[in-house]
C-alpha positions in Angstrom: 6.6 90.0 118.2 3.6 91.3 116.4 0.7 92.9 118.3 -2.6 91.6 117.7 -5.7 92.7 118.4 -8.1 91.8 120.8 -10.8 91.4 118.5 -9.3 87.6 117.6 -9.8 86.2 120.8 -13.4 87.0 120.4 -13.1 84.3 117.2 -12.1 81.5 119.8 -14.7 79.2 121.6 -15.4 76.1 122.9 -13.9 74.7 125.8 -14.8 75.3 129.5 -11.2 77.0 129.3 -8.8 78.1 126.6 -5.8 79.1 128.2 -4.3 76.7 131.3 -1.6 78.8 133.0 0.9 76.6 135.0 3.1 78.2 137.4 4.4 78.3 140.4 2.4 80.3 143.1 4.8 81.4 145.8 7.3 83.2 142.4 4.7 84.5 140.0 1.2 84.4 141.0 1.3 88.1 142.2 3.1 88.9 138.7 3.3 87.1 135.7 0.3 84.7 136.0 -2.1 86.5 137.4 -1.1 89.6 134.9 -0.7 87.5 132.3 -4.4 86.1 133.6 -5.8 89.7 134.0 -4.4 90.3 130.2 -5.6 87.5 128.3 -9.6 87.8 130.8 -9.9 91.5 129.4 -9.6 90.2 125.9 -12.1 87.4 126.4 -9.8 84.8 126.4 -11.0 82.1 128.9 -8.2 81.8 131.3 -7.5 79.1 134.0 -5.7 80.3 137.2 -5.7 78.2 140.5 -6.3 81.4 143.2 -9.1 82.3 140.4 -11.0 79.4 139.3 -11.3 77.7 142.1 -12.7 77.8 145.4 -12.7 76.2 149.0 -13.9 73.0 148.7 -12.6 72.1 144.9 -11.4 68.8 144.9 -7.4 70.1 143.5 -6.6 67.2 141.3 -10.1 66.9 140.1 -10.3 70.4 139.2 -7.2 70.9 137.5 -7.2 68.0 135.8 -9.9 68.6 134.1 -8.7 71.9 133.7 -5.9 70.8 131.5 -7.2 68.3 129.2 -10.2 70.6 128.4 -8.1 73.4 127.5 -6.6 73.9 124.1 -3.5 75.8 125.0 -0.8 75.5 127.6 1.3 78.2 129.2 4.0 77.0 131.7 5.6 79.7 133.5 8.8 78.5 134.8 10.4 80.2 137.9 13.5 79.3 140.6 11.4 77.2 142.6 9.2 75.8 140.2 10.8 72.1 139.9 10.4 72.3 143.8 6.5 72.0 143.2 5.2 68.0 143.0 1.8 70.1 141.8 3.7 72.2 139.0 5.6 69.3 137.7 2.1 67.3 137.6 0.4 69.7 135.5 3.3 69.7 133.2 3.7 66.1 132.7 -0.3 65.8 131.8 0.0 68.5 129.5 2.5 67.2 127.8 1.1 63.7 128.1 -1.9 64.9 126.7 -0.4 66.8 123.8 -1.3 70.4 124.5 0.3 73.1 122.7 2.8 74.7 125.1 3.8 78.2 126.0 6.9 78.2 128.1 8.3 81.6 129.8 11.0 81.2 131.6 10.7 84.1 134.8 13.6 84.8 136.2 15.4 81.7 135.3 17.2 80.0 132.6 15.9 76.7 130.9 19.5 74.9 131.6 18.7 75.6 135.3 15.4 73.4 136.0 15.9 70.1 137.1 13.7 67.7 138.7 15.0 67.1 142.0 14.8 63.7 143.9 13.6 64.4 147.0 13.1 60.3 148.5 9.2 61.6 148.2 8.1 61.1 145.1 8.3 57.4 143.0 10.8 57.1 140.7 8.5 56.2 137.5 7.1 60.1 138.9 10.6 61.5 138.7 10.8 60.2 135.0 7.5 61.3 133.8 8.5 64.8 135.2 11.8 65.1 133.9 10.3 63.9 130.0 7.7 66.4 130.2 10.4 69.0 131.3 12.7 68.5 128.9 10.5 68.6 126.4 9.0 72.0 127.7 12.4 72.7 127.9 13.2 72.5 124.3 10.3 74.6 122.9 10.5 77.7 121.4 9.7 80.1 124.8 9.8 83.2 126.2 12.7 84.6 129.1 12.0 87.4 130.9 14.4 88.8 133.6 12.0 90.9 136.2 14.9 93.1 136.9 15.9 94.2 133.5 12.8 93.9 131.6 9.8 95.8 130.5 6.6 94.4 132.1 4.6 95.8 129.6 6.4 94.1 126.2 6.3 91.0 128.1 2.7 90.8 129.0 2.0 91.8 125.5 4.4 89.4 124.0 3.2 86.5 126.0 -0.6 87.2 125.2 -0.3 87.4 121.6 2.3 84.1 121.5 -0.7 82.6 123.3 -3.7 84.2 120.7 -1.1 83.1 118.0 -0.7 79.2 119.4 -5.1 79.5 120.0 -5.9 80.6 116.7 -3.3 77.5 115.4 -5.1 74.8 117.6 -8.3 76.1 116.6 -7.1 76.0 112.5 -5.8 72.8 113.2 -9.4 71.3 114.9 -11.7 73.0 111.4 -9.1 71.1 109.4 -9.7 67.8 111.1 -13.0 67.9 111.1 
């Protein structure tokens, strides 16, 4: 992929966030989101992490919520025990529901391997909502990245200009509607 400069991100504006990073906390908070967070903050793109825009006391559905459906872009970083998360799978489903554009990386895991697991918790019209919105995550163009094997750096440049690239497109698409 193309490397783009940081200089169109400055171009983008609007929304209380741009960029809504899904993921699951316990696989990639210490890596891929929160770099991929760091990355896209130093080039002024308005980022929304969990651990980093919230604080004690922040209703969590409320917050992220609101989160999603005022953002204009979507990143869903899919790990082993993401589909293990009621909270990931939520935030998925209203993204989806809600017709962001979506960036899925699939860390350290294969699409084939995430399924929505029926734990006897969670009501079955839940279960359905999530596995819709995975599958269609599932079947959009994405990223992989194997933390063993691959270059951190490529990645977290690859990732950030997919999601300047999928930014400047939302933002092309809202000038021509208007």
């Amino acid at each position: 992929m193309q490397h783009l400069p940081a200089t169109l991100c400055r171009k983008m504006g609007g929304a209380a966030c741009d960029v809504f990073i899904n993921h699951r906390g316990i696989d990639t908070k210490r890596n891929i989101a929160g770099l991929l967070y760091e990355r896209l903050t130093r080039m002024k793109v308005r980022s929304f992490l969990d651990s980093m825009n919230m604080k004690p006391g922040d209703r969590l559905f409320d917050h992220i919520d609101r989160a999603i459906l005022g953002c204009k872009v979507g990143v869903a970083v899919f790990s082993p025990r993401y589909c293990d998360s009621y909270f990931c799978l939520h935030e998925l489903a209203l993204m989806m529901e809600s017709k962001k554009r979506v960036v899925p990386i699939f860390y350290d895991v294969k699409p084939s391997q995430l399924v929505v697991k029926d734990n006897g918790t969670c009501p079955a019209k839940e279960l359905q909502r999530f596995a819709f919105a995975l599958d269609e995550a599932k079947y959009t163009v994405g990223l992989t990245f194997d933390p063993l094997k691959g270059d951190w750096s490529e990645m977290l440049r690859d990732a950030s200009d997919a999601v300047i690239m999928n930014l400047l497109e939302v933002e092309e698409d809202m000038k021509t509607k208007l």
